[in-house]
KETI-140244 format. One record per residue: x, y, z of N, C-alpha, C in turn; residue in three letters; residue number from 1. Coordinates in steps of 0.2 Angstrom, whole numbers. Layout:
N
{n_X = X, n_Y = Y, n_Z = Z, ca_X = X, ca_Y = Y, ca_Z = Z, c_X = X, c_Y = Y, c_Z = Z, rest = ALA, nr = NUM}
...
END
This chain:
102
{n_X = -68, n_Y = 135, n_Z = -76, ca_X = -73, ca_Y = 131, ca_Z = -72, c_X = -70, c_Y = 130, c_Z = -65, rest = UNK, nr = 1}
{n_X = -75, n_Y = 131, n_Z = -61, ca_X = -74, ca_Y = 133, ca_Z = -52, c_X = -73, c_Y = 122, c_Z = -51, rest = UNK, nr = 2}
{n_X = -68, n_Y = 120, n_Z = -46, ca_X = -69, ca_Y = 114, ca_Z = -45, c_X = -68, c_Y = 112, c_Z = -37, rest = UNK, nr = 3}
{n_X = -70, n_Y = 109, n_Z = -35, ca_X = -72, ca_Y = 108, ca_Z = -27, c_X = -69, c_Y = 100, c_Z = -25, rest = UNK, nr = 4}
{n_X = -64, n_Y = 102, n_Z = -23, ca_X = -60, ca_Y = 93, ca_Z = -19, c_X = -63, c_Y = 94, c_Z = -12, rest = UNK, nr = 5}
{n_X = -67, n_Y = 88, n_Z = -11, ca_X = -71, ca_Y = 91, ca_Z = -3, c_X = -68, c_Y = 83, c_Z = -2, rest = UNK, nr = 6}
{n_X = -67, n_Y = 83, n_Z = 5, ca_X = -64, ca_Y = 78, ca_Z = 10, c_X = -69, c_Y = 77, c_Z = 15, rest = UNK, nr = 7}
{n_X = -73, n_Y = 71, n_Z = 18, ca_X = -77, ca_Y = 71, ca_Z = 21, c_X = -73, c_Y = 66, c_Z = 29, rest = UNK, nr = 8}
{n_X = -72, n_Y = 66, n_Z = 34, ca_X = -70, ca_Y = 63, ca_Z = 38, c_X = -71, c_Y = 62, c_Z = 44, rest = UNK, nr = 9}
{n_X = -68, n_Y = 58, n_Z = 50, ca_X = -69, ca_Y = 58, ca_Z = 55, c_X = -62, c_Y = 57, c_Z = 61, rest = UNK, nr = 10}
{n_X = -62, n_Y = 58, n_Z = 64, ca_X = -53, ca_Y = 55, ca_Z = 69, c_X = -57, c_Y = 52, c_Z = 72, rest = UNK, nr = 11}
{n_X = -52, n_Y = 47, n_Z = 75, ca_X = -51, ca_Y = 39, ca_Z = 77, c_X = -54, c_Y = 42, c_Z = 84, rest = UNK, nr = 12}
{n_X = -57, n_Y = 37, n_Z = 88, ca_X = -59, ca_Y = 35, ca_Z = 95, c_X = -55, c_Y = 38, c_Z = 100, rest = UNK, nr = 13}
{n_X = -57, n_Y = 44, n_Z = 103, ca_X = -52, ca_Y = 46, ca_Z = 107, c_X = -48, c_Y = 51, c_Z = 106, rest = UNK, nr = 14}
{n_X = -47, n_Y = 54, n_Z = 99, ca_X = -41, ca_Y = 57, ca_Z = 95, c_X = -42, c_Y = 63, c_Z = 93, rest = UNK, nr = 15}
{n_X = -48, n_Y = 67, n_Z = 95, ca_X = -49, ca_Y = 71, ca_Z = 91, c_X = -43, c_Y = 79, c_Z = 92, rest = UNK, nr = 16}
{n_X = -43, n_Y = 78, n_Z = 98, ca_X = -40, ca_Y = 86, ca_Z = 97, c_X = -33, c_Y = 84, c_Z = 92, rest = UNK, nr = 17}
{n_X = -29, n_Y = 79, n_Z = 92, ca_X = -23, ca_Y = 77, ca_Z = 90, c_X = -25, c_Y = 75, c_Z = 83, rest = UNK, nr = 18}
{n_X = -31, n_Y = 73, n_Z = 79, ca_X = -34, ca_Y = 76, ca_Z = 72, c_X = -35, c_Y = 83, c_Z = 71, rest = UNK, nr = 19}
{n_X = -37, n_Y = 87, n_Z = 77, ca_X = -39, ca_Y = 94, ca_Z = 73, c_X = -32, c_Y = 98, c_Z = 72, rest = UNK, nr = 20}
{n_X = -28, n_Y = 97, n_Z = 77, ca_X = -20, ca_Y = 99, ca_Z = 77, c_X = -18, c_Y = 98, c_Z = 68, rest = UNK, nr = 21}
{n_X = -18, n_Y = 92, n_Z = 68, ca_X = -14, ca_Y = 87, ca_Z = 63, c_X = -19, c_Y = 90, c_Z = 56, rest = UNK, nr = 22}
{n_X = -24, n_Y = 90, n_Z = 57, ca_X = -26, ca_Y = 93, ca_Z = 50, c_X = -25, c_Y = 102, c_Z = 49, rest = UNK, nr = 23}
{n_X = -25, n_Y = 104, n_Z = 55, ca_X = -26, ca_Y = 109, ca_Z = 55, c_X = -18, c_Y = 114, c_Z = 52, rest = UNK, nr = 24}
{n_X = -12, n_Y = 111, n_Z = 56, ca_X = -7, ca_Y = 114, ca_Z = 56, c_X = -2, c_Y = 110, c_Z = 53, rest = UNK, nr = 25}
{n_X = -4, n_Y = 104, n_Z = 51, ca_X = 1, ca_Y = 101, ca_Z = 45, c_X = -3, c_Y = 100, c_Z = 39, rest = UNK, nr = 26}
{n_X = -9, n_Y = 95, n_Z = 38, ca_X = -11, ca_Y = 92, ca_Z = 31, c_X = -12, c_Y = 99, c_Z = 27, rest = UNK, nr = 27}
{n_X = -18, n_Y = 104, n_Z = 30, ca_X = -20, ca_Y = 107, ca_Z = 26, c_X = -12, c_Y = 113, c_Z = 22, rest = UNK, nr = 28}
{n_X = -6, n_Y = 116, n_Z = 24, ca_X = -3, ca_Y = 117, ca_Z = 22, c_X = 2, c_Y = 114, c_Z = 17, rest = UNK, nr = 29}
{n_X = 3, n_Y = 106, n_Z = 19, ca_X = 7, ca_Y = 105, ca_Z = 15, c_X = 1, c_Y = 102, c_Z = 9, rest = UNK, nr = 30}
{n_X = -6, n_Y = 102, n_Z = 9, ca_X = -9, ca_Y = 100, ca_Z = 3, c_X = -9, c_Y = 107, c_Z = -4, rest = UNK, nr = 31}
{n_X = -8, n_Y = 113, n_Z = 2, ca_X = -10, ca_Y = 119, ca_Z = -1, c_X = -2, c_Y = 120, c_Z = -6, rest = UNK, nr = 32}
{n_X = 4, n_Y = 117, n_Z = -3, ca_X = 9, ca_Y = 117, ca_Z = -9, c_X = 8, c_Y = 114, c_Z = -14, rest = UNK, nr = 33}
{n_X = 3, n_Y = 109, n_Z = -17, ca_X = 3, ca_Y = 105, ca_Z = -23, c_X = 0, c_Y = 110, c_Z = -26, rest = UNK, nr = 34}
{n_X = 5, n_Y = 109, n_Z = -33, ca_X = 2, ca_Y = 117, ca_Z = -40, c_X = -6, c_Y = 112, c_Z = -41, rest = UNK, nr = 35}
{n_X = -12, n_Y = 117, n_Z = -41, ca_X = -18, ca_Y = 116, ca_Z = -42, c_X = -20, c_Y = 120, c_Z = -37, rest = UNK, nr = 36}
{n_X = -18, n_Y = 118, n_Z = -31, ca_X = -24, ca_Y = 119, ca_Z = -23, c_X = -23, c_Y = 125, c_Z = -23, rest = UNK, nr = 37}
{n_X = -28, n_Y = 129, n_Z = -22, ca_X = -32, ca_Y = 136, ca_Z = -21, c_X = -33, c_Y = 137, c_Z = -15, rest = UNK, nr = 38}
{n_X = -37, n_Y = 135, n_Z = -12, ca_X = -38, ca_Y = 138, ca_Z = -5, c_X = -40, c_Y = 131, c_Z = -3, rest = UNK, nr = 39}
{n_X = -42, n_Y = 131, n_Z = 4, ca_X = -44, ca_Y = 126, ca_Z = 8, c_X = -46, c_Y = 130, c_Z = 15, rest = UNK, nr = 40}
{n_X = -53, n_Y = 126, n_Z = 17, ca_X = -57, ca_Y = 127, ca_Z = 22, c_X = -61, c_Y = 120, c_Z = 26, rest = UNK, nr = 41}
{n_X = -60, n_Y = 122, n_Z = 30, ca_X = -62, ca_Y = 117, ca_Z = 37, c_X = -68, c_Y = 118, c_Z = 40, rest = UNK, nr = 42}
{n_X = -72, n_Y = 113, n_Z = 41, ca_X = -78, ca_Y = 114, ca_Z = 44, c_X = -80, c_Y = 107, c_Z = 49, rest = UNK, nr = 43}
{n_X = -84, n_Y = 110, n_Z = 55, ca_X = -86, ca_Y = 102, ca_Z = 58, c_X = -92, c_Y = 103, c_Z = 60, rest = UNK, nr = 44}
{n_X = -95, n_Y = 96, n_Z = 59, ca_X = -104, ca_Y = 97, ca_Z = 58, c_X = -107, c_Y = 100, c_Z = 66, rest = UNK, nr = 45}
{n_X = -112, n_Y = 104, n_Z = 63, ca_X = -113, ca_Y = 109, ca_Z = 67, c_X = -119, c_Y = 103, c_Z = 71, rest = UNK, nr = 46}
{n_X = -122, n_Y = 108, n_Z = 77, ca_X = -125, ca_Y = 103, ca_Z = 82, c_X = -133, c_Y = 103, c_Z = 79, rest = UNK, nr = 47}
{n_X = -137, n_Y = 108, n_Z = 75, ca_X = -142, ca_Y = 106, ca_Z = 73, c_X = -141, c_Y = 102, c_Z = 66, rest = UNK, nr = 48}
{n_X = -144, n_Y = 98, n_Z = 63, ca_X = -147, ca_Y = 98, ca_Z = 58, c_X = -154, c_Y = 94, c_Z = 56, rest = UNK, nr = 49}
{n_X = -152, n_Y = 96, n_Z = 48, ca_X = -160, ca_Y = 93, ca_Z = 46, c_X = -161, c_Y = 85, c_Z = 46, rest = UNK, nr = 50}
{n_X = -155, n_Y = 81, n_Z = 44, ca_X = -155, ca_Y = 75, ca_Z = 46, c_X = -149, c_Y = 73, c_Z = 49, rest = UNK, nr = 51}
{n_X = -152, n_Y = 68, n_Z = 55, ca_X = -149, ca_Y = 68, ca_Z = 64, c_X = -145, c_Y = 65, c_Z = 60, rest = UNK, nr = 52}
{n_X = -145, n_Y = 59, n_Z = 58, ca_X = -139, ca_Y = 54, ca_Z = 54, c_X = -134, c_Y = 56, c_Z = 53, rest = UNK, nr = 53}
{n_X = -129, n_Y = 59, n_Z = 53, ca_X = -123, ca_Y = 59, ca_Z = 50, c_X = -117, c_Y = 54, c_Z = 50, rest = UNK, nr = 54}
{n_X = -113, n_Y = 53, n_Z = 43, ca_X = -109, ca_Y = 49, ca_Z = 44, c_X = -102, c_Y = 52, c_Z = 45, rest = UNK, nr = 55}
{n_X = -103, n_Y = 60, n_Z = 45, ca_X = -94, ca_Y = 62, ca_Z = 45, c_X = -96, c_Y = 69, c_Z = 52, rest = UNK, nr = 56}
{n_X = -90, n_Y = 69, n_Z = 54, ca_X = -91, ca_Y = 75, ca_Z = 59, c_X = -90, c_Y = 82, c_Z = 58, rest = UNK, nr = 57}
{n_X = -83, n_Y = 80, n_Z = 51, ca_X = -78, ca_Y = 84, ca_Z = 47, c_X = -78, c_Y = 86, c_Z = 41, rest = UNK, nr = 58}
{n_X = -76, n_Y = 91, n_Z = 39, ca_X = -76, ca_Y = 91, ca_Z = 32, c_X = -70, c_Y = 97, c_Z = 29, rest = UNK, nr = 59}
{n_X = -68, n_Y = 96, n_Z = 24, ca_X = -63, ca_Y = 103, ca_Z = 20, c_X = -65, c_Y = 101, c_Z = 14, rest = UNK, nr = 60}
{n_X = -66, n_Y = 108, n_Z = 11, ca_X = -68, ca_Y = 111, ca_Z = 6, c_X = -63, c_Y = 115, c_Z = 2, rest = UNK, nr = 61}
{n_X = -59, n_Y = 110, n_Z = -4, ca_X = -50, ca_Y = 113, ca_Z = -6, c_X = -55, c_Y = 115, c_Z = -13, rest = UNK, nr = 62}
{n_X = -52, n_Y = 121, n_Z = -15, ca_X = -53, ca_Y = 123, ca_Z = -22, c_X = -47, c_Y = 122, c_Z = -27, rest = UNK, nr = 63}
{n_X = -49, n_Y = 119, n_Z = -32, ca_X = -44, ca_Y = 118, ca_Z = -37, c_X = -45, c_Y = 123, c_Z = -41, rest = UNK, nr = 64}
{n_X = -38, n_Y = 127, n_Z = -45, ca_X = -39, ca_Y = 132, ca_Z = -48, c_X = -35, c_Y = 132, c_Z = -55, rest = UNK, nr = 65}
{n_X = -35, n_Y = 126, n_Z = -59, ca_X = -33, ca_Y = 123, ca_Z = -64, c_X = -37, c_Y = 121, c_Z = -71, rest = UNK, nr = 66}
{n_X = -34, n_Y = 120, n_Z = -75, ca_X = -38, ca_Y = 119, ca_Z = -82, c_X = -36, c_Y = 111, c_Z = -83, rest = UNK, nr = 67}
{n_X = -33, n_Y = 110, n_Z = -78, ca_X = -32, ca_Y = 102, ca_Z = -79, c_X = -34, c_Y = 99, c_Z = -73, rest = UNK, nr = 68}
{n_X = -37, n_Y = 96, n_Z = -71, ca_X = -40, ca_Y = 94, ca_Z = -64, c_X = -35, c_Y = 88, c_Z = -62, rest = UNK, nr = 69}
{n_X = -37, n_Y = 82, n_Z = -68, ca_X = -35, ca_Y = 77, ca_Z = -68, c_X = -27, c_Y = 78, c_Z = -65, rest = UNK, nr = 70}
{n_X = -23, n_Y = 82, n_Z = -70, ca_X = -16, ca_Y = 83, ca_Z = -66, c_X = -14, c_Y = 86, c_Z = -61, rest = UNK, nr = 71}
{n_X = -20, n_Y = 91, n_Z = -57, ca_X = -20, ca_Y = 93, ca_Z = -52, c_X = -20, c_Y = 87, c_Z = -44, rest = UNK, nr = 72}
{n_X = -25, n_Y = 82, n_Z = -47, ca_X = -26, ca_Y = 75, ca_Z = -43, c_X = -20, c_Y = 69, c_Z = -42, rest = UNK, nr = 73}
{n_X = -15, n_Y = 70, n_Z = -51, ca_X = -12, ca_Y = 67, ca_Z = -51, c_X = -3, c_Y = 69, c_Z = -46, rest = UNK, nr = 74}
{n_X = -5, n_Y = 77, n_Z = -46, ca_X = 1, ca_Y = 79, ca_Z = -43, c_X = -1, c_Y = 78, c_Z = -35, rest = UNK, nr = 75}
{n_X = -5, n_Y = 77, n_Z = -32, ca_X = -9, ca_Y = 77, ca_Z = -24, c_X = -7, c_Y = 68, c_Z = -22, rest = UNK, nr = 76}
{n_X = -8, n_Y = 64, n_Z = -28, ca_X = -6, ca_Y = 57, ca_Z = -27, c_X = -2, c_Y = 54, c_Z = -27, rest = UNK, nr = 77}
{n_X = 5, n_Y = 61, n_Z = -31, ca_X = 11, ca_Y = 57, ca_Z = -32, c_X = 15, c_Y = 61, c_Z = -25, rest = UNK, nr = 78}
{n_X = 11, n_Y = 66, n_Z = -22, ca_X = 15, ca_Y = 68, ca_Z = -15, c_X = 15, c_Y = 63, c_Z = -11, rest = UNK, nr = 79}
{n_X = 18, n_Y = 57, n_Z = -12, ca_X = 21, ca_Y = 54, ca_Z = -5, c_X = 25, c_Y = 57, c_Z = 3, rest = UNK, nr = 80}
{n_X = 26, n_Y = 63, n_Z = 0, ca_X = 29, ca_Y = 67, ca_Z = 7, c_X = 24, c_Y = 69, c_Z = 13, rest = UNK, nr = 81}
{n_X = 18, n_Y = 70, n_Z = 11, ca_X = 12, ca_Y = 71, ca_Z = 15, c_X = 12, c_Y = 66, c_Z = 20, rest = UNK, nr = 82}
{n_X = 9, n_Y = 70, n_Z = 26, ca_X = 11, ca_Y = 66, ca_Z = 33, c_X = 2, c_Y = 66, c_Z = 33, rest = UNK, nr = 83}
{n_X = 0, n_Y = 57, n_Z = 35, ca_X = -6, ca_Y = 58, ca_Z = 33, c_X = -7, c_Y = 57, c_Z = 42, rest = UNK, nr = 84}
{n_X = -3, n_Y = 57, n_Z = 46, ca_X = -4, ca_Y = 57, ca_Z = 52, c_X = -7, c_Y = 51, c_Z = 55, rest = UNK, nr = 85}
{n_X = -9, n_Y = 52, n_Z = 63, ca_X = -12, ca_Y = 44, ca_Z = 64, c_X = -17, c_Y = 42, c_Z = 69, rest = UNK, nr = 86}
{n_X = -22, n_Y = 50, n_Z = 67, ca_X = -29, ca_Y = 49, ca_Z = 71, c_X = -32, c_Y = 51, c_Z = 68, rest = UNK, nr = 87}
{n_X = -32, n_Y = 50, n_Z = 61, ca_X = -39, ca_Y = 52, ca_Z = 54, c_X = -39, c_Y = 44, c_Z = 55, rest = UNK, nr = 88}
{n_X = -47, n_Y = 46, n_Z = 54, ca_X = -50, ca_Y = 36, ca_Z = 53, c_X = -50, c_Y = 36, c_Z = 45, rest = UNK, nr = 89}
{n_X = -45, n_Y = 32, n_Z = 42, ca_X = -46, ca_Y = 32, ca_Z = 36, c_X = -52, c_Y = 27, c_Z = 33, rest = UNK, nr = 90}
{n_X = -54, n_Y = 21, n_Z = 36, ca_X = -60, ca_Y = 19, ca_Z = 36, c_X = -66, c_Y = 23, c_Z = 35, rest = UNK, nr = 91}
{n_X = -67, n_Y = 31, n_Z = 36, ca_X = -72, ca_Y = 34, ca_Z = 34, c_X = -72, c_Y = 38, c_Z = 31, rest = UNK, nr = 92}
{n_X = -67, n_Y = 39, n_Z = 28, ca_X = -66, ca_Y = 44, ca_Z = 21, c_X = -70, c_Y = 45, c_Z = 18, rest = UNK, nr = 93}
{n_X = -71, n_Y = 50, n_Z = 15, ca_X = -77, ca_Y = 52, ca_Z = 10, c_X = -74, c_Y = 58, c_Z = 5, rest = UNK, nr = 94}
{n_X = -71, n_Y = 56, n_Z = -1, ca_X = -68, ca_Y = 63, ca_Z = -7, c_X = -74, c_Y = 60, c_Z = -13, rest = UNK, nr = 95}
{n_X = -76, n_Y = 67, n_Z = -11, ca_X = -81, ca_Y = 69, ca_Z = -20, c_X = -76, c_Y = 76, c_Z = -24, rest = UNK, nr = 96}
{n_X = -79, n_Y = 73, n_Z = -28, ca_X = -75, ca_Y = 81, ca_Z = -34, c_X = -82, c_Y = 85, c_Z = -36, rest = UNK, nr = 97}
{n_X = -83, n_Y = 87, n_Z = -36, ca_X = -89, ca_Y = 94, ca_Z = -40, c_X = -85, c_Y = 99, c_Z = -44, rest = UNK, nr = 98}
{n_X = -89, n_Y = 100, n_Z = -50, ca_X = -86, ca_Y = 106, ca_Z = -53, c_X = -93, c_Y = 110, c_Z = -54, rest = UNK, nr = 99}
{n_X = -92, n_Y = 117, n_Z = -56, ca_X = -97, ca_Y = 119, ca_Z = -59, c_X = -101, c_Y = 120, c_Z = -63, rest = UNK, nr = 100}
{n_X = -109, n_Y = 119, n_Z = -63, ca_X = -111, ca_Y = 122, ca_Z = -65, c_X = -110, c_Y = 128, c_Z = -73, rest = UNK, nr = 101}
{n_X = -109, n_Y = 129, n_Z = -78, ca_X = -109, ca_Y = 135, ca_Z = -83, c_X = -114, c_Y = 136, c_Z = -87, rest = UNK, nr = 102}
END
């Protein structure tokens, strides 16, 4: 079963290149050492869409590639070594889990 850790976010007021650094050349590495994580990709809301609203700017899309999820989540919670840095707003987080479809 394919499973989709998706992180929805935003960087703090002012911060942004010093979030795209921080995600880009630390978090998503060290998230890709916890045994489960597959790959990881980054995206940021593009300038058109269907609805103007949006809440996040940001997004990554980590694939987990495990038969046990739940211990894949539980290994990501128990990294206290993760540097969560200090220009992610964590006020707007958004983690959904999707699996697939079979």
């Amino acid at each position: 079963m394919r499973t989709l850790y998706i992180v929805r976010s935003n960087p703090l007021e002012g911060r942004e290149a010093d979030f795209n650094q921080w995600y880009s050349d630390i978090h998503l590495p060290e998230v890709m050492k916890i045994e489960g994580f597959l790959s990881a990709n980054r995206f940021k809301l593009a300038d058109v869409q269907v609805v103007t609203a949006q809440a996040h700017g940001y997004m990554v899309i980590y694939e987990i590639d495990s038969n046990d999820v739940p211990g894949t989540l539980r290994n990501l919670r128990q990294a206290t070594w993760l540097n969560m840095g200090d220009s992610i707003d964590l006020a707007s987080l958004d983690i959904s889990i999707f699996e697939s479809i079979e």
